[in-house]
C-alpha positions in Angstrom: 24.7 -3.6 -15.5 27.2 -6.4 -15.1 29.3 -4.3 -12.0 25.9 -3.9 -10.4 25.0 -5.8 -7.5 21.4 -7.4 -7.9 19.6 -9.8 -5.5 18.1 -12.4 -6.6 14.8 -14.1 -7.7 15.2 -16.3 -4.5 16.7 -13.7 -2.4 13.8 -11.3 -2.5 10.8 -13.7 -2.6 12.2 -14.3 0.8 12.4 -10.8 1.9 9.1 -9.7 -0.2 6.4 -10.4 2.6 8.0 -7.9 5.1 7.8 -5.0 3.0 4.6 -2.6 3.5 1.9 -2.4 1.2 1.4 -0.3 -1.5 -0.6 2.8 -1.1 -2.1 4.7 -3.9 1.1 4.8 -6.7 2.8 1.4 -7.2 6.6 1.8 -6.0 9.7 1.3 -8.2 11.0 -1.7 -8.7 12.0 -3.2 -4.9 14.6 -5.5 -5.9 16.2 -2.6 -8.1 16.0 -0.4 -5.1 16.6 -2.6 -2.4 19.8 -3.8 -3.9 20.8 -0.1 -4.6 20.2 0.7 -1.1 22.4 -3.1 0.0 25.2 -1.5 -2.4 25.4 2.0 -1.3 25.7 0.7 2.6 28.0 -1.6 1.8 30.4 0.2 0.1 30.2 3.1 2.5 29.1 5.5 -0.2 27.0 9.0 0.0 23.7 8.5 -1.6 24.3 10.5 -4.2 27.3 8.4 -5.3 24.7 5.4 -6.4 25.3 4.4 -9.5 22.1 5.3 -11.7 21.3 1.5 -12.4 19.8 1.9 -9.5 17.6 4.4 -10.2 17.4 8.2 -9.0 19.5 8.4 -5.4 17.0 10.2 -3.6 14.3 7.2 -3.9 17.1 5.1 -2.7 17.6 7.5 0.1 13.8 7.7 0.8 12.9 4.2 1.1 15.8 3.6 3.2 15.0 6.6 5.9 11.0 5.4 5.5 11.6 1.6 5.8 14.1 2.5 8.7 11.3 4.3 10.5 8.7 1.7 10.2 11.3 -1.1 11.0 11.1 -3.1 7.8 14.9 -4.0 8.2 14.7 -5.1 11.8 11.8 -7.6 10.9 13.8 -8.8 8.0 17.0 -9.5 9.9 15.1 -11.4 12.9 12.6 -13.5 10.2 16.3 -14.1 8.3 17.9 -15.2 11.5 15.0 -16.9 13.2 14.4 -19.3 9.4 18.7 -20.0 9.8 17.8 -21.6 13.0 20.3 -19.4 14.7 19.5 -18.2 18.0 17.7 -15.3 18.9 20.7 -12.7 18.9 21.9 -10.9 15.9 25.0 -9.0 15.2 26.2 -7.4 12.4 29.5 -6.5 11.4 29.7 -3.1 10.4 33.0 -1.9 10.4 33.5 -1.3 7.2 31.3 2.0 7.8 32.5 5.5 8.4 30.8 7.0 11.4 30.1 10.7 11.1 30.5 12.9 14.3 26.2 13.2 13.9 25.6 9.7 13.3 25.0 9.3 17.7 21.8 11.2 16.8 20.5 8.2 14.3 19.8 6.1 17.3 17.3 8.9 18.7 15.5 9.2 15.0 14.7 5.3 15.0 17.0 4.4 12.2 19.3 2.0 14.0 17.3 -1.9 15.0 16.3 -1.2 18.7 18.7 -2.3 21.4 17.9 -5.5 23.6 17.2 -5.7 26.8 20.3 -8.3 27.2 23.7 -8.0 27.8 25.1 -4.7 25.9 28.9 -5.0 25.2 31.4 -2.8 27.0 
């Protein structure tokens, strides 16, 4: 597991209190997970191209589309921003994703961090 990208201890006890609660069956390891989900974005790979450190691909898959839906990210990336003290806007650079021709419609499904109401780029 040394090519495998992990967070850390620190990393994810400062992530941990925005994730929902259990219900019924514990979940899989978060920080395995999590970082499986961080590596698969951020190498701009299919899911099914995780490496299997990370577990079976479709939990990664899963708790990405279910955490999108019940915005888990977008409270993690304000609380992360708002504990930088760095104002209230956040951008993320994303270029180093490929856009499919049906990504438009992942907008609509709630699986993009809702828009602002302030000035939208041209």
């Amino acid at each position: 597991m040394s090519e495998v990208f992990l967070l850390s201890e620190r990393q994810m006890k400062r992530i941990e209190p925005f994730f929902p609660l259990a219900h019924g069956v514990p979940r899989v390891d978060d920080r395995r997970v999590l970082s499986g989900i961080i590596y698969v974005i951020r190498n701009g790979l299919q899911w099914k191209d995780a490496p299997k450190a990370y577990g079976p691909h479709k939990t990664l898959y899963n708790r990405f589309i279910r955490w999108s839906r019940l915005g888990v990210f977008d409270r993690i990336f304000v609380a992360l921003t708002e504990q930088a003290g760095r104002s209230k806007r956040l951008m993320i650079d994303a270029t180093h994703l490929k856009a499919h021709r049906t990504s438009a419609s992942l907008l609509k499904k709630g699986l993009f961090p809702a828009i602002s109401d302030g000035q939208k780029a041209a």
